[in-house]
N, C-alpha and C positions, 0 to 999 in steps of 0.2 A: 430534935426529932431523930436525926443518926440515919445508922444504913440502914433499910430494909432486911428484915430476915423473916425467913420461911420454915418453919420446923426446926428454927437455931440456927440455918446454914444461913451465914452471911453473904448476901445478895451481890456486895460489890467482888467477893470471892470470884462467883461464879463468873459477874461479867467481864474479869478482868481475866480468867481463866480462857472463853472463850473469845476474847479480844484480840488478846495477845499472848495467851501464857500456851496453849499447844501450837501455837506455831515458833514461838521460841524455846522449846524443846525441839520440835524438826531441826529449826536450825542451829541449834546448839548439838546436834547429832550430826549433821552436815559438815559441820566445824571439824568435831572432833576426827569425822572419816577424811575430812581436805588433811589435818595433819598428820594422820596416819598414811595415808597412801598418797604420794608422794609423785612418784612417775608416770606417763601415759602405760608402762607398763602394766607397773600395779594396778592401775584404775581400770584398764582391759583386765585384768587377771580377777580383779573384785567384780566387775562387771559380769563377766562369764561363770564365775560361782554364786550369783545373784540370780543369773537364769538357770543354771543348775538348780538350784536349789527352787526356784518356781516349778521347772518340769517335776520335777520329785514331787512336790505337790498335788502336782495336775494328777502325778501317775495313783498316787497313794489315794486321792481322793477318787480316780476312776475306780481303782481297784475296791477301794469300801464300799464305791454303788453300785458296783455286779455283784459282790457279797451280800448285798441288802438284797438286791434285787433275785440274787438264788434263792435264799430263804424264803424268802414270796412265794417265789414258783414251787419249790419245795413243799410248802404249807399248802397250797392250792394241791398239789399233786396226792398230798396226804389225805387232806377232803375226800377226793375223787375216790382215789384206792380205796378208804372208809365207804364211802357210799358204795362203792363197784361191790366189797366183801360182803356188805350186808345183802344187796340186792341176789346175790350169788350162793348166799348162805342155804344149807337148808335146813337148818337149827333155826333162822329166824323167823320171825312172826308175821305175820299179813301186815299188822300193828307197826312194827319196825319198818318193815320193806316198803310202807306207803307213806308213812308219817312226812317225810323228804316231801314225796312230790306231791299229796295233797297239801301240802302248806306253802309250794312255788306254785301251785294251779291257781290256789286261793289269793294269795297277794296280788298272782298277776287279774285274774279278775276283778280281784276291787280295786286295783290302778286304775283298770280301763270302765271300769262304772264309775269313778272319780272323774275319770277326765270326760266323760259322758255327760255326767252332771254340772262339773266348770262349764263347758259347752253349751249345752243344751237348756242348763236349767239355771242359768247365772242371775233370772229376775227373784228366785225363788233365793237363792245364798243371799242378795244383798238385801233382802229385804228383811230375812233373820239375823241379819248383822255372824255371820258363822263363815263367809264366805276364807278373813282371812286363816283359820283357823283348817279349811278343809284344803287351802291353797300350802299350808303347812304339811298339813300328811300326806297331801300327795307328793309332795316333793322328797318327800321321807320314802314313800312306797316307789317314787321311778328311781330312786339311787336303789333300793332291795331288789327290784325287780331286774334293773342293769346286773348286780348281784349274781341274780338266779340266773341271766340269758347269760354273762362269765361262765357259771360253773357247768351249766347243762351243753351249751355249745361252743365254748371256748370263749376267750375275751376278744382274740383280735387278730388278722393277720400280724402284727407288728408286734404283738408278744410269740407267735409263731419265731419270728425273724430272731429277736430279742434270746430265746432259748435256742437258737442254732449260735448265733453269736458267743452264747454265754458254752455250749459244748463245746466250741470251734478253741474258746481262749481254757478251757479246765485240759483240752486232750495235748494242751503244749508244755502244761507242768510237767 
């Protein structure tokens, strides 16, 4: 019969791999750093460039999530300014100038006649079997509609906070 194998990979590979074969590498690493480092010195002195080298971690991966997190606010800020110029344009059209907020009026309306109809009218969905299907777009329409109340009123005291934070760390460079 033999060993089991799965798409070629032999079976007893794996289990011996996860048995015991990555924990004898750990300690086959362990090993090699006991003959290496020698003294409680060296072992304080590897120790502390162990946490060195963790804070640098910690620092480089905060510093890439207020870079992420600029560009966010950046691209939101750019929306804004786009919608603010056109609103402000006098070159542009009725067409342009409403196209925005008839189509946040419109979604948020039919979020709230969705959720009207969940509510109100729930013998009526389950009995045309559509019920899961309208529980789907709405769910679809209150993430757009969270969307629209972001960009028309801002997202949140805490992205407030979030962009003083992020001014408070760009004006020390």
């Amino acid at each position: 019969m033999g060993v089991p194998r799965i798409g070629g990979i032999n079976m007893s590979f794996i289990s011996n791999l996860f048995s015991g074969g990555i924990g004898k590498v750990a300690d086959g690493i362990g090993n090699i750093l006991d003959k290496v480092v020698t003294t409680d010195k060296e072992r304080m002195a590897l120790d502390n460039e162990m946490r060195k080298a963790e804070q640098q971690f910690q620092l480089e991966n905060r510093k890439l999530d207020l870079q992420e997190r600029e560009a966010e606010l950046a691209d939101t800020k750019s929306a804004r300014d786009t919608a603010s110029a056109i609103q402000t344009s006098a070159n542009a059209t009725a067409l342009s100038k409403n196209t925005g907020p008839y189509l946040a009026l419109g979604t948020v309306a039919l979020t709230f006649i969705l959720f009207f109809a969940v509510l109100f009218l729930n013998k009526q969905l389950v009995a045309s079997n559509t019920k899961d299907v309208v529980i789907y777009i709405l769910g679809v329409l209150s993430a757009v509609v969270t969307q629209i109340f972001s960009f028309y009123f801002g997202s949140s005291q805490g992205s407030h906070d979030k962009q003083g934070m992020l001014n408070a760390l760009n004006s020390r460079k």
